[in-house]
C-alpha positions, 0 to 999 in steps of 0.5 A: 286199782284194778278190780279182781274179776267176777266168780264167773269170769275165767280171764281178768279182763277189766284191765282192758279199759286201762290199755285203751287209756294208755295208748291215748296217752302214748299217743298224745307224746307224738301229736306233732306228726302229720297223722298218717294214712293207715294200710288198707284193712278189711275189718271183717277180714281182720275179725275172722282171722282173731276170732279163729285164732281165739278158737284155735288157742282153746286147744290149750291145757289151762296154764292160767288156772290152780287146777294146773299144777304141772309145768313150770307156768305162771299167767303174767300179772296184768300190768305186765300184759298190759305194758308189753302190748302198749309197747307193741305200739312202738315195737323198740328194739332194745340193741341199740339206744336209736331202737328204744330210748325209753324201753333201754332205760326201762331195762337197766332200771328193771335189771339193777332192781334184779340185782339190788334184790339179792344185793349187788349194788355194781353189776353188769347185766341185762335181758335176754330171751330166757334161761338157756340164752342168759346161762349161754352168756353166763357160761360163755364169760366163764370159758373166756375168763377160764379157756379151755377148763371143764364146766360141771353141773349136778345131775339134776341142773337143767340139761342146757348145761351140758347142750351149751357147753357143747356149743362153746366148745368147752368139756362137760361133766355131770356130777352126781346127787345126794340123796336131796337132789342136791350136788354131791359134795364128795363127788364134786371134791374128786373131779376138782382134784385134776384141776380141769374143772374152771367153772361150777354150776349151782343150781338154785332150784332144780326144775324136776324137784326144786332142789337147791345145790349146796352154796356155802360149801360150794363157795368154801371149795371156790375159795380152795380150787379156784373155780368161777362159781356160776348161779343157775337160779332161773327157777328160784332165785326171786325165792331171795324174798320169802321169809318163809324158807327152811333153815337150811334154804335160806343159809342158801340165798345168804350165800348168793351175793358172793357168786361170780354170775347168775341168771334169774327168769322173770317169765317164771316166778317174775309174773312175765310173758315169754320170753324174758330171761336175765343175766347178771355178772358180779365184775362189769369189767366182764363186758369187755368180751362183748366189745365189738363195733357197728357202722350204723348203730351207735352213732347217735348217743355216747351212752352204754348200748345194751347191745354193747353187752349182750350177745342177742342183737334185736331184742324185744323192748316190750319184754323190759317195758312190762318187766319194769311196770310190773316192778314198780308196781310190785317192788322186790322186797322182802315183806312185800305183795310180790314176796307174799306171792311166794310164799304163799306158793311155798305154803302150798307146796309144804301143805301138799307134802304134809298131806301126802306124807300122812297118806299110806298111798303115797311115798314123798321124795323129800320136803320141799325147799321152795314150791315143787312137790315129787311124790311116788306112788306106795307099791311092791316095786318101782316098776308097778309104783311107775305105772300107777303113776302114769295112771293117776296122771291120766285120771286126773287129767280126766278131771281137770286136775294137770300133774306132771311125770318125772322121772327121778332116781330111786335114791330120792325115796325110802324104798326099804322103809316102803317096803318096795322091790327097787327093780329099776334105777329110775322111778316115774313120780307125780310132780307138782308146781305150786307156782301159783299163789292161789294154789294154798287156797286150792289144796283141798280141791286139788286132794279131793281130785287127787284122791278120787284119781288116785282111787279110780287108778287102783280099780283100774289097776285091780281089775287087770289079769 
């Protein structure tokens, strides 16, 4: 086992040792080759370019580190580091079996364990570079199965929805929210009225606020319209796991088996590098719309090619072999290390939104159902509550403590109960992503910053004319 770093050691670094081993083994498969000359290198060439890149990655906010708390980022786990820089080695190409015999196997064992995760024993599905190409795919099945029909989404799923339905030439319409963030389920009723509308989006974790769209009622109108019903859990979808869920979170994830297509990213809460997204179709006969022939690919074995259903040609084996060490290190299963994982994250999130409702300063947009917390700013109107929102983000930066700005409805907050002058649609809010596990264990620091930054933004604010 690895052992944890030291108090004074920012990176882990002791897995290193475990890599030079590994290559010794990976090498040892092929010592039956002639070894080889290797390219001329200048050593001390080599050294200042990777000393000067080390130095030039110091102009990076600390995405590794709790104090990070903005953006959707997540150090991969080590073993995963590990395994896609062994790979590297090899480099295959995960298209075609001739590229990567090893790592193609790695991906279809890492893939049926995402689909055994939620329970789909038959699947078809595969990795590709992210969300936005696994939701491509996932939408482009939808309009061959439905040509021609409208795609609709809530107002709060990711923008590449309406970007992606464009580049397949299919209609779009945004439907509005609750007041949860949540789909509108009267809303989307009148837009299936006309019968244009062929696929659904629920969003299993909206990326602004972390917000999970209806399913048990999205799959009793599924049933009464027709439509295909599409998952976007590219956030929350290994939140299947946790065993901390509200009630009505995971009513949610019990319905999520019965979907038609989801995508899920493992280089968000899967503990991956970039990038390393993953789509999964309920019905392996939708692999049919990929069929296509190569004159040189796939003359060497008669087994399934993942290029054989993938959009994506070359494709990086290294992404499926540190998917699948960190699996087998950390199976997907409920009570398990990596389940801990989120829900101590999700621990953390409802810790911050406790302390923030206890706190006249500060106006929370609602709980949260997974690791994402929106707060306002408590002000006279929501155009001053923005901008000292704006301001605490700056003072805390100042003091190593990174946030992010989001700019949200002013439905999602009690405006009247806050006794706020609603004088624009939208607010800019504080938002913060407590995707690390080791975020439960820093909430105390994060509030001192937060409250020295949020102190520091009203004297500020006071000392204007």
């Amino acid at each position: 086992m690895v052992t944890p770093p030291s108090p004074s050691s920012i990176f882990e670094k002791e897995s290193l040792v475990f890599l030079e081993k590994a290559l010794e083994i990976l090498e040892s498969g092929f010592s039956e080759l002639t070894p080889r000359a290797a390219s001329p290198t200048d050593p001390k060439a080599v050294g200042d370019v990777i000393f000067e890149v080390a130095r030039r990655l110091q102009d990076n906010y600390p995405y590794f580190h709790p104090l990070y708390a903005g953006q959707m980022l997540k150090p991969p786990h080590p073993v995963a580091r590990m395994a896609y820089a062994l790979a590297l080695w090899i480099n295959p190409n995960n298209h075609a079996l001739d590229g990567g015999r090893a790592s193609s196997r790695m991906e279809k064992e890492a893939v049926a364990a995402l689909a055994a995760m939620i329970g789909w024993k038959v699947h078809l599905g595969h990795l590709c570079s992210g969300g936005t190409m696994a939701n491509l795919e996932a939408l482009w099945v939808a309009g061959r199965l439905r040509p021609h029909t409208k795609v609709v989404a809530s107002q709060q799923a990711h923008y590449t929805h309406a970007r992606i339905s464009a580049v397949l030439g299919l209609p779009f319409e945004a439907i509005p929210c609750d007041r949860f963030g949540r789909m509108d389920l009267e809303a989307l009723k009148r837009c299936l009225e006309n019968g244009e509308v062929g696929t659904v989006v629920a969003t299993i974790g909206t990326t602004a606020a972390g917000a999970l769209d209806p399913l048990p009622e999205l799959l009793s109108l599924k049933d009464q319209y027709g439509f295909r019903l599409h998952a976007d859990a590219a956030y929350g979808g290994y939140f299947f796991l946790a065993d901390n869920l509200s009630f009505q979170a995971r009513r949610i994830y019990e319905r999520l088996p019965a979907v038609d297509s989801m995508v899920i990213d493992p280089h968000k809460h899967g503990l991956q590098p970039y990038g390393c997204g993953c789509v999964l179709f309920k019905d392996p006969a939708v692999g049919r719309f990929y069929k296509h022939d190569s004159p040189y690919t796939y003359f060497t074995s008669d087994a399934l090619h993942l290029g054989e259903i993938s959009l994506e040609c070359s494709r990086p084996g290294a992404a499926a072999v540190g998917l699948w060490a960190t699996q087998r290190l950390l199976p997907l299963v409920r009570g398990g290390v990596f389940a801990q994982g989120l829900e101590e994250s999700r621990k953390a999130a409802v810790a911050l939104y406790e302390r923030l409702r206890g706190d006249a300063r500060f106006l929370p947009a609602f709980p949260p159902e997974l690791d994402i917390v929106v707060w306002a700013v408590r002000a006279d109107r929501v155009t001053r509550a923005s901008r000292m929102a704006r301001r605490i983000f700056d003072e805390a930066a100042r003091r190593h403590l990174h946030l992010a700005l989001a700019e949200l409805p002013t439905a999602f907050f009690d405006l009247e109960g806050a006794g706020m002058e609603g004088d624009q649609e939208t607010l800019t809010c504080l938002r913060s992503v407590l995707m690390k596990p080791e975020h439960h264990a820093w909430i105390g620091r994060i509030w001192e910053i937060l409250d020295e930054a949020t102190r520091a933004a009203h004297r500020n604010e006071a000392s204007l004319p």
